[in-house]
C-alpha positions in Angstrom: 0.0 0.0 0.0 1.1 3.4 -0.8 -0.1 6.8 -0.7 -0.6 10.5 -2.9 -0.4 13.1 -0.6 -1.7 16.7 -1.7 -0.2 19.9 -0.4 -3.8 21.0 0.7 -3.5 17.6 2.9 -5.7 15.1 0.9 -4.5 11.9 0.7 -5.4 9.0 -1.9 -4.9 5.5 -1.3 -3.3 3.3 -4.0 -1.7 0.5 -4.7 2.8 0.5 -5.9 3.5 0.7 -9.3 7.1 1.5 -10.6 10.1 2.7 -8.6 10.0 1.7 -4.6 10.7 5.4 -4.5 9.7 8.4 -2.7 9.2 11.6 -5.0 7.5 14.8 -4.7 6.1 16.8 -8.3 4.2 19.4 -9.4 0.4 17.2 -9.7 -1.5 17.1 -13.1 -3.8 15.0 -15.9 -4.1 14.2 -18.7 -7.2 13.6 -20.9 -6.3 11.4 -23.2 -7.9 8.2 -24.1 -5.1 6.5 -25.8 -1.0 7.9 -26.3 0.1 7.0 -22.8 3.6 6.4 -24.0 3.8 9.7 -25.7 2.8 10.9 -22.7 5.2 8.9 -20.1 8.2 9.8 -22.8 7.2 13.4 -23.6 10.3 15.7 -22.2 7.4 18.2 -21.2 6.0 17.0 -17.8 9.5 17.2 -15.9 8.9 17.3 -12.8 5.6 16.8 -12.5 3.1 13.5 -11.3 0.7 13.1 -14.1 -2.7 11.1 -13.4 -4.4 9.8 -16.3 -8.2 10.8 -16.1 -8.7 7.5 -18.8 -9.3 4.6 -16.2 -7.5 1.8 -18.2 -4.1 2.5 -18.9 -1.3 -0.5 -20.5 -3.6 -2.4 -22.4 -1.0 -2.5 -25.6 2.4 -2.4 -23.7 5.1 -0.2 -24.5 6.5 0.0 -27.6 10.0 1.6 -28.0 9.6 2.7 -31.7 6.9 5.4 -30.4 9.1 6.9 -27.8 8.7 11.0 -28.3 11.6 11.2 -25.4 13.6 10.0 -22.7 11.4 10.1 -20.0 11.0 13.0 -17.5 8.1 12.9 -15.4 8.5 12.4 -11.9 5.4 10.5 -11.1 2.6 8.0 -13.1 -1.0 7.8 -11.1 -3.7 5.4 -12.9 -7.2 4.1 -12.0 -6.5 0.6 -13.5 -3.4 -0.8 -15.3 -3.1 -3.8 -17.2 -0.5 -5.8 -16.2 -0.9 -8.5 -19.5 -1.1 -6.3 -22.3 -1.6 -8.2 -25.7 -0.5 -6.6 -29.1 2.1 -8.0 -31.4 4.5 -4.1 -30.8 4.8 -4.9 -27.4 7.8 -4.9 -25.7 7.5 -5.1 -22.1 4.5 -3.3 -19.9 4.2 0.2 -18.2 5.4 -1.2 -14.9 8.5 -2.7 -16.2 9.4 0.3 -17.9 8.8 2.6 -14.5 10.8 0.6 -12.8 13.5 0.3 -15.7 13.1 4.2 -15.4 12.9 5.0 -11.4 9.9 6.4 -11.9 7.1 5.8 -9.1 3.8 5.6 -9.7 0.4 4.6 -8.5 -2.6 2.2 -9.4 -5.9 1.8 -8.0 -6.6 5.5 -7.2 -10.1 7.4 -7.8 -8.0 9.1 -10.9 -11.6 11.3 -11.3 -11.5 12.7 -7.5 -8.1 14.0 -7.9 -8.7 15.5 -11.8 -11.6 17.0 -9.8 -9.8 18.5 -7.1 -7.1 19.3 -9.9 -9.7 21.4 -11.9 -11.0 23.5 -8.7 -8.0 24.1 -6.5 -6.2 24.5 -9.5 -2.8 22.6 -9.7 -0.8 21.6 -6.7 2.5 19.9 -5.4 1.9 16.1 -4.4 4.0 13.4 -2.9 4.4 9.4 -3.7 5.2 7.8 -0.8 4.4 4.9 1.5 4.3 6.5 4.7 1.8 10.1 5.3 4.8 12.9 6.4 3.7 14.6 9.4 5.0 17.7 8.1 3.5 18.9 4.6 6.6 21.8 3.9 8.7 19.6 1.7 5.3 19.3 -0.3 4.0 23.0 -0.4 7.6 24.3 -1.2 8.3 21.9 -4.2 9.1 24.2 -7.5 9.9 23.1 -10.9 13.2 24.2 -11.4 16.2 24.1 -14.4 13.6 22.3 -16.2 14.7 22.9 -19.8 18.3 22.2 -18.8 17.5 19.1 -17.2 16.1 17.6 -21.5 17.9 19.4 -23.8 20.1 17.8 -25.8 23.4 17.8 -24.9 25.1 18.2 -28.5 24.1 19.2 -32.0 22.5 16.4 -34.4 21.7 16.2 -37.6 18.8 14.8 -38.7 18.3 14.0 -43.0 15.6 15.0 -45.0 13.4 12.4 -46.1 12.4 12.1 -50.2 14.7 14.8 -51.0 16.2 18.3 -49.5 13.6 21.3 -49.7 15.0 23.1 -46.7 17.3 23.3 -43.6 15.4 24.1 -40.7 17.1 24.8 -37.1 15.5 23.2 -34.5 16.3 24.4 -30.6 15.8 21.8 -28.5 13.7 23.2 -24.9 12.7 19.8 -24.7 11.4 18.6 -28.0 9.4 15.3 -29.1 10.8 12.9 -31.7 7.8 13.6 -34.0 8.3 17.2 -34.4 11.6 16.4 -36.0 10.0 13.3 -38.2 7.0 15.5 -39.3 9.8 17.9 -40.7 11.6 15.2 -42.3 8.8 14.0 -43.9 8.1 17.4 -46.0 11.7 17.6 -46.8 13.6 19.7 -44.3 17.0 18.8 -43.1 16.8 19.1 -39.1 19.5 20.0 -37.1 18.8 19.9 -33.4 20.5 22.4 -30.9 20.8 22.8 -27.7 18.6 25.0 -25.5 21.8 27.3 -24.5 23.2 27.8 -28.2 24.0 31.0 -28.7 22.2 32.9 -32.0 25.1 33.7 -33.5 26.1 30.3 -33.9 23.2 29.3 -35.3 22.9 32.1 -37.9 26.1 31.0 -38.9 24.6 27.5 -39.9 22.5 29.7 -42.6 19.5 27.5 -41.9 16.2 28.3 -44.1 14.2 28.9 -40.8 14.3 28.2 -37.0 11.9 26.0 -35.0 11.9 26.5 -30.9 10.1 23.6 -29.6 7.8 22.7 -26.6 9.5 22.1 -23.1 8.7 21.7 -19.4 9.1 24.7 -16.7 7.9 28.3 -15.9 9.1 30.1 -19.2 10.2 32.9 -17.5 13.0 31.7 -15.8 15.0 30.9 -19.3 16.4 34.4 -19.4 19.5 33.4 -21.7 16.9 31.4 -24.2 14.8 34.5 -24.3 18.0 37.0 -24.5 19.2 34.7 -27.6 15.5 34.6 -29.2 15.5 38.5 -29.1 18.8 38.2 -31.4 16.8 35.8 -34.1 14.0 37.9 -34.7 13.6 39.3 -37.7 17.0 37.3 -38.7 15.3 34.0 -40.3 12.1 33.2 -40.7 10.5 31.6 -36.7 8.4 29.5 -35.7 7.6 28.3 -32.0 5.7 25.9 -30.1 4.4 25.6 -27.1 7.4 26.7 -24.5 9.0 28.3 -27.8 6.0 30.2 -28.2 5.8 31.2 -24.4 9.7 32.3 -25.2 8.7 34.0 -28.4 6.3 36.1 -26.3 8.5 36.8 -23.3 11.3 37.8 -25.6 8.9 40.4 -27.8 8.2 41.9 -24.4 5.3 40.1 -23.5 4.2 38.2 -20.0 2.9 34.7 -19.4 0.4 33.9 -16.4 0.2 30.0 -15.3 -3.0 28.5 -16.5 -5.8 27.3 -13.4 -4.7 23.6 -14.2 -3.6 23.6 -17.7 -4.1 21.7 -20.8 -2.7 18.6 -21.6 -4.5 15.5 -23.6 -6.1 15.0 -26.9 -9.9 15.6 -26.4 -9.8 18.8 -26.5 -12.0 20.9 -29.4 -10.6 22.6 -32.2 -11.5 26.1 -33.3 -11.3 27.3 -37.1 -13.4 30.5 -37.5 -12.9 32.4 -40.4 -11.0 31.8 -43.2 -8.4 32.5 -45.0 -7.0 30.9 -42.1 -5.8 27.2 -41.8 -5.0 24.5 -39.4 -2.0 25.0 -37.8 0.9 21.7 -39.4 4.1 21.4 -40.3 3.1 23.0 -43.6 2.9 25.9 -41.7 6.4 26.5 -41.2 7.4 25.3 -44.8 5.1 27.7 -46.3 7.4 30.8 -44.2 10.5 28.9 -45.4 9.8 29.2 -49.3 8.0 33.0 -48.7 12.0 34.1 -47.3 13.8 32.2 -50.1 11.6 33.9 -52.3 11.9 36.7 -50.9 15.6 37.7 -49.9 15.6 41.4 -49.5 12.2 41.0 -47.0 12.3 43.3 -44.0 11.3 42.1 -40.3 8.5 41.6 -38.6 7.2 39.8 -35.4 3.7 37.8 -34.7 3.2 36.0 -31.4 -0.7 34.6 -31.7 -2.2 32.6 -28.8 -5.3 31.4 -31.2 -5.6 27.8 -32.9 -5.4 29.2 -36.5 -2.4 31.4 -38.1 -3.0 33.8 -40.8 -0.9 32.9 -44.2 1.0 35.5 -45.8 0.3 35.9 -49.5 2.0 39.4 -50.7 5.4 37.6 -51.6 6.3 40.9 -53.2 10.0 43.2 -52.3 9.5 44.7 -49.2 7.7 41.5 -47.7 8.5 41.1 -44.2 10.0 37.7 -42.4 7.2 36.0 -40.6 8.0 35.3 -36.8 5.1 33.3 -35.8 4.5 31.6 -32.8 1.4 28.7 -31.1 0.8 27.5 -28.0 0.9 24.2 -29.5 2.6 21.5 -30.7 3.1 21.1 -34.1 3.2 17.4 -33.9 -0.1 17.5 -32.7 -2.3 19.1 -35.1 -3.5 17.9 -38.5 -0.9 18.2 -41.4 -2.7 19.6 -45.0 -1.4 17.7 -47.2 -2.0 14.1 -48.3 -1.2 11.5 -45.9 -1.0 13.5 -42.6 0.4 12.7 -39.4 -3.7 12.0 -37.7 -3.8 9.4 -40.2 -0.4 7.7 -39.1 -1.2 8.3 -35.8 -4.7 6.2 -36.4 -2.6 3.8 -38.0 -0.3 3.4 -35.1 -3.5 2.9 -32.9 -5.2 0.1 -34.8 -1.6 -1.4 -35.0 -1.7 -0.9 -31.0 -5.2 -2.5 -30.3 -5.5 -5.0 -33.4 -9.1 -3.2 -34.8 -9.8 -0.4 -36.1 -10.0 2.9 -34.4 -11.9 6.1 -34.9 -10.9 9.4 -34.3 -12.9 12.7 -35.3 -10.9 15.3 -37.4 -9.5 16.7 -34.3 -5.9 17.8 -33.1 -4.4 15.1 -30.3 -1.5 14.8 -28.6 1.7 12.6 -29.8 
């Protein structure tokens, strides 16, 4: 038997899963209904303890070739988890590969009482462990800190295009996921991955056709050399941020960012697309800002940071056309690609190839 304890003194019983460990996080859910090993290998929850609000969780293993990540979360809390997962991917199950990782976790916890008290108390600090503490401090004055540090890459890679060079596109690494960097590859982009502390100058001197700041984990705001080195790029290549490198983007134009009640994090979630001439945010996106500055070498500067679901497109590709710096808070793995076989297809393929039957998904953006 083991225990969750909440800063604001809750306590849910469960039963051990993972590591034998002790670990205190920052306490959030996830919606999603399927891509649990995105989400236990996604760079983005470090430091936190991440229930899954989807009662069965390990029904098709883990499977090593959809790893977005090393893993980074400090803490896994499900309702129900299979421990005999059947599907011919798999390669071990989630508690083997918690274990294999030191990361604790929980089983057999009302997952819907704490995404309830997650949603009206807004998101807290939590503990693992198998005895209740007496004293609550170490719990209430847990922060998330050197976050983006803690996943960045450690060196620079270089990743081939796939079918052909189009373009060489810089990609910083705050904590990226593996499919941001295939999606790319995939529409012909070269991607060479930095790390988070690589200064602008040496990335300008790469001459790369545009620059990609990707998602991370942590409070934005304390990245003061990113942003500082962001501020240099501006208006130097064409931009293009996600998620933390959006955040970045905004902090570095002058902006602020405010912590969100409980955040969100899953694939349920709806999809807006007003008006157009707008369209769904893809990888396309950031092609279609790479071709505008080839074609357009004398372009002067300017900057966009958008907090919306759709982008507008820029279609003057005239002299005088400035360089698009365009930012989302989302992550362009996620959403819907506009061309042929997009990555929602692949990602129901992956599915049906997970669960052996087919599987349905509406025309919405989820998370892998």
């Amino acid at each position: 038997m083991a225990y969750l304890v909440l800063s604001n003194g809750q306590i849910f019983e469960g039963r051990r899963i993972g590591a034998p460990v002790d670990r205190v996080g920052e306490l959030v859910f996830t919606t999603g209904m399927e891509g649990y090993i995105e989400t236990l290998t996604d760079p983005s929850y470090y430091g936190q303890i991440v229930t899954q609000s989807f009662p069965l969780i390990g029904n098709y293993g883990m499977i090593e070739e959809d790893f977005e990540g090393q893993s980074a979360l400090f803490g896994y809390i499900v309702r129900e988890l299979c421990d005999a997962p059947s599907n011919f991917r798999c390669q071990g199950t989630v508690d083997e590969y918690l274990k294999s990782r030191g990361i604790p976790g929980l089983c057999g916890v009302d997952t819907r009482e704490i995404v309830r008290v997650t949603r009206e108390q807004g998101v807290m600090n939590a503990m693992i462990c198998d005895r209740v503490p007496d004293d609550l401090s170490a719990i209430k004055d847990y922060l998330v800190q050197n976050a983006v540090q803690s996943v960045t890459c450690t060196e620079k890679t270089v990743y081939p295009a796939v079918g052909g060079e189009k373009y060489r596109v810089a990609l910083i690494d705050y904590g990226a996921k593996r499919n941001i960097i295939r999606s790319l590859q995939r529409r012909g982009c070269q991607v060479t991955v930095w790390p988070a502390a690589t200064r602008a100058e040496t990335l300008l001197a790469d001459e790369p056709d545009g620059i990609m700041l990707s998602n991370g984990p942590g409070d934005p705001k304390e990245n003061t050399g990113c942003i500082a080195e962001i501020r240099k790029l501006l208006g130097q290549k064409p931009l293009f941020g996600i998620c933390l490198g959006h955040q970045l983007t905004a902090l570095a134009l002058g902006g602020d960012t405010v912590k969100l009640h409980y955040g969100h994090r899953g694939g349920n979630h709806h999809h807006h697309r007003p008006l157009r001439p707008h369209f769904n945010l893809s990888p396309r996106t950031l092609l279609n800002f790479l071709y505008f500055r080839k074609s357009n070498p004398r372009a002067r500067s300017y900057h966009n940071s958008e907090c919306g679901i759709n982008a507008r497109a820029d279609r003057d590709c005239g002299a005088g056309t400035p360089i698009p710096s365009n930012s989302r808070h989302h992550h362009l793995a996620s959403f819907l690609a506009e061309e042929g076989r997009d990555d929602a297809d692949q990602g129901n393929d992956r599915e049906r190839n997970r669960i052996g039957q087919p599987t349905f998904h509406t025309r919405s953006p989820f998370t892998f």
